[in-house]
N, C-alpha and C positions, 0 to 999 in steps of 0.2 A: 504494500500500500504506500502511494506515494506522498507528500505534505498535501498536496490538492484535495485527494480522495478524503483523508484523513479530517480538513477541515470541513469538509460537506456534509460529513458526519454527525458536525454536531449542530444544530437549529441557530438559524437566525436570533432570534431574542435572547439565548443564552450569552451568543457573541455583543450583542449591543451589554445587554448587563455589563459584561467582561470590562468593554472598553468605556462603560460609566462609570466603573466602580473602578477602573484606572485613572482614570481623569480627575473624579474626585479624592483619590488618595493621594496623587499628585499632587494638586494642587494645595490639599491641606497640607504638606510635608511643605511646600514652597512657601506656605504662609505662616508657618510655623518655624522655618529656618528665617525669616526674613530678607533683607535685600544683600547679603553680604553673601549669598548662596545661591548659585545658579540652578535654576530647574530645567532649563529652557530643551535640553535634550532629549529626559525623561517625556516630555509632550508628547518627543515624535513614536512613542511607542503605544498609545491609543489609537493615534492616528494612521499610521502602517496597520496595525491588526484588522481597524473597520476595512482601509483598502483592502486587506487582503483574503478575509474573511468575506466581506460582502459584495461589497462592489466599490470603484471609484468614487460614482457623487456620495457615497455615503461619509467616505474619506473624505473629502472634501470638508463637508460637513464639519465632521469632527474638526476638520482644522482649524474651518472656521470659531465652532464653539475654543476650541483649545485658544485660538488668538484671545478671544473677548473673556474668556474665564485668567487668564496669564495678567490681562490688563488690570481686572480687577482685586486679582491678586496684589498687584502692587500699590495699586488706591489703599486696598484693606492695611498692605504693613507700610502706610506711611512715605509708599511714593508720590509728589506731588508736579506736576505739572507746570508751566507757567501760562497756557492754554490750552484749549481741546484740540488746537491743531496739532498740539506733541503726543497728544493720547491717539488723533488718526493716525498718524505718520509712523509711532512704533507700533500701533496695530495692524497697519498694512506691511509692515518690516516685518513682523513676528509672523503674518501670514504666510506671506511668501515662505519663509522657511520653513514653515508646518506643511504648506503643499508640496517640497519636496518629494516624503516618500509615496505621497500621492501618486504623484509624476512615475516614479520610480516605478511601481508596482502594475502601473498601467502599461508602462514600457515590457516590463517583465512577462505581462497576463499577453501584448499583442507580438512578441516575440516568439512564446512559444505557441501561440495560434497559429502562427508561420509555421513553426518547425510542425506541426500536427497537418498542415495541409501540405508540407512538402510530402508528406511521408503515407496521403489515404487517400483514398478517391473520391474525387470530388461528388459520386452520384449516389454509392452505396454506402461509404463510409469506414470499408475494408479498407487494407494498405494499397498500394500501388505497388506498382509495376517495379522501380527504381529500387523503393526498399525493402521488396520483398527477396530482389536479389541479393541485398546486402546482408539480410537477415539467411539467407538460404549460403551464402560465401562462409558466414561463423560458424553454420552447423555443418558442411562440410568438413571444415576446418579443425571442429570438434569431435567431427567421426573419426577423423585419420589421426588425431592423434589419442582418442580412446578406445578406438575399434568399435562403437557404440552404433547400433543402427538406425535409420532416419529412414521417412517414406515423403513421397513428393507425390501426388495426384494434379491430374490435369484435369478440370471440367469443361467442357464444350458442352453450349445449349442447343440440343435439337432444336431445329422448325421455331427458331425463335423469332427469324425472319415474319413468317407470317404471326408471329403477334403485331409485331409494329405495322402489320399490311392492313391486318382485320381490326385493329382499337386503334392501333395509332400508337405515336412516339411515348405517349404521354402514358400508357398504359404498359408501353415495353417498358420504362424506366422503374414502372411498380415492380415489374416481373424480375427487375433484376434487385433492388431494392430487398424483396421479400426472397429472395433464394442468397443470398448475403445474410440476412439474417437468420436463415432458417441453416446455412454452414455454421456459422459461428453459436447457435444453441447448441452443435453438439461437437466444438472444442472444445478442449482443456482449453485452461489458463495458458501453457507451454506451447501450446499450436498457433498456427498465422494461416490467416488468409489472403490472398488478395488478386483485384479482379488486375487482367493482367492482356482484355481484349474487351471488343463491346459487348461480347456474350462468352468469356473465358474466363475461369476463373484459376487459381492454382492454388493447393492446402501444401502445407509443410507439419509433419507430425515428427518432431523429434522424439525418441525411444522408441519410436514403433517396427519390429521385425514382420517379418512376411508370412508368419502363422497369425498376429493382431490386423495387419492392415486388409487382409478382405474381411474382417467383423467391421470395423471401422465405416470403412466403404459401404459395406451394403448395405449396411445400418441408417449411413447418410445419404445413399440415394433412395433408398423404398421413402424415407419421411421428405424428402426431396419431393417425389413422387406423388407423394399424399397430398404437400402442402399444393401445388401443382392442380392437382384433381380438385381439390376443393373452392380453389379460385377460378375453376374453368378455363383452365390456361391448357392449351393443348401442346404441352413440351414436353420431351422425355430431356434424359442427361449421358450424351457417350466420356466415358472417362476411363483418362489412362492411371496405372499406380506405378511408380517404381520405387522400390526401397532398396535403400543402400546400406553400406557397412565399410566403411575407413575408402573412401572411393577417389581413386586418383584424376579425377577429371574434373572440370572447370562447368561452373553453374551456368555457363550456356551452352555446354553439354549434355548434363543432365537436364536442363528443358527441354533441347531437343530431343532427348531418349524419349520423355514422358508425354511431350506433343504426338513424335509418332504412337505412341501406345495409345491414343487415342485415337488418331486416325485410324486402325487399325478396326478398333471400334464403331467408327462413324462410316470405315467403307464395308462393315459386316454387317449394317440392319440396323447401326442406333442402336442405343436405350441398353447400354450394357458398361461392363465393367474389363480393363485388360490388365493383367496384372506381371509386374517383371520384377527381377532381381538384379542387384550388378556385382559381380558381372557374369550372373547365371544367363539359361534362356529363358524365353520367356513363358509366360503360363495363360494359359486361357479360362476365365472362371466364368458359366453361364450361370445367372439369376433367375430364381423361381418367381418371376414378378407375376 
């Protein structure tokens, strides 16, 4: 679980509480230590929590309140003024510097929004293309040097073609949308997906040998299938499997192994499963569908 997940966890009003009952303990300790003791930095740690906790203008907010609570803090222990123009002028000073981690956290929140869309497709929500190779390059990586076995599947949608012919664009995006979703209910946490064509998709299952990966498979094409039939989507799924064990070849090798294992598929009738090994030959497994 990452700091994100971890803060989502816990309710909005808990978090406001949090950063009331900081602000006010703050600020009693500032008024309490008087002007011979700086607060000013303590502030920005209510202030960063609302931004990061909740959102930006909430941070804001706080800063704002944190500016005009600081002010008054030094009215109470006896700072005085020689106009109201010296109380705007360090409240706007003090602002600005509470907006700081504002700034900061917002920079942070739309930075990794970037790195999240370099790395997922923009229609289903899976990974891409790009880093699913990168991610498929470690587990290679990791087989050859623990001998540990890995499996790659290729998905190709039948007759997906005529969904977009007979509903339209707008109805194939559902179609694929909801077959992304209905991969990924039956990964692990340790598996990836990602769409990798406008109707192709490709799974990476680390630890899986060649007696687990047709359970795996048919398991995830028959509820494939089901999900399918139940939206009146007239598609089946041709797909190749190849699992590996410490495999001396390069991940645009093994796509290509596992694309053809699918063609293989696609030019025997569709709606089926082709299963291989590297660097066995390969095997042929028919479905009681």
């Amino acid at each position: 679980m990452n700091l994100r997940e971890a803060t989502d966890r816990v309710s909005k009003p808990v978090w406001v509480g949090l950063g009331f009952g900081l602000l006010v303990g703050i600020a009693y300790l500032d008024y309490i230590t008087g002007v011979e003791f700086s607060f000013s930095l303590f502030y920005l740690i209510p202030i960063s929590l609302m931004s990061w906790a909740i959102n930006g203008r909430f941070g804001m907010a706080f800063a704002i309140l944190s500016s005009c609570v600081w002010i008054a803090v030094d009215i109470w222990s006896g700072t005085r003024s020689s106009n109201l123009f010296a109380y705007l002028w360090n409240a706007t000073a003090r602002l600005g510097f509470f907006l700081l981690p504002v700034f900061m956290v917002r920079l942070s929140r739309a930075m990794e929004h970037e790195r999240v869309l370099a790395r997922t497709d923009f229609l289903t929500g899976v990974l891409n293309a790009r880093y699913f190779r990168e991610l498929a390059q470690m587990e290679v990586n990791r087989s050859m040097r623990y001998k540990r076995s890995f499996t790659i599947a290729f998905i190709d949608v039948d007759n997906f073609k005529s969904v977009n012919d007979t509903f339209g664009h707008t109805e194939g995006d559902t179609v694929l949308r909801a077959i992304a979703t209905k991969i990924q209910t039956h990964l692990r946490k340790t598996d990836f997906v990602a769409r990798v064509g406008g109707d192709e998709f490709v799974i990476l299952l680390p630890e899986t040998n060649k007696q687990t990966a047709p359970v795996v498979m048919s398991n995830m094409q028959r509820a494939l299938l089901k999900e399918m039939d139940e939206n009146g989507w007239s598609v089946t799924f041709s797909i190749g499997v190849l699992t590996l064990t410490a495999p001396k070849i390069s991940v645009d090798e093994m796509l290509g192994r596992v694309d053809q294992l699918m063609y293989v598929v696609k030019n025997g009738g569709k709606n089926n499963i082709h299963y291989a090994s590297h660097p066995e030959e390969t095997i042929a497994i028919k479905l009681d569908l």
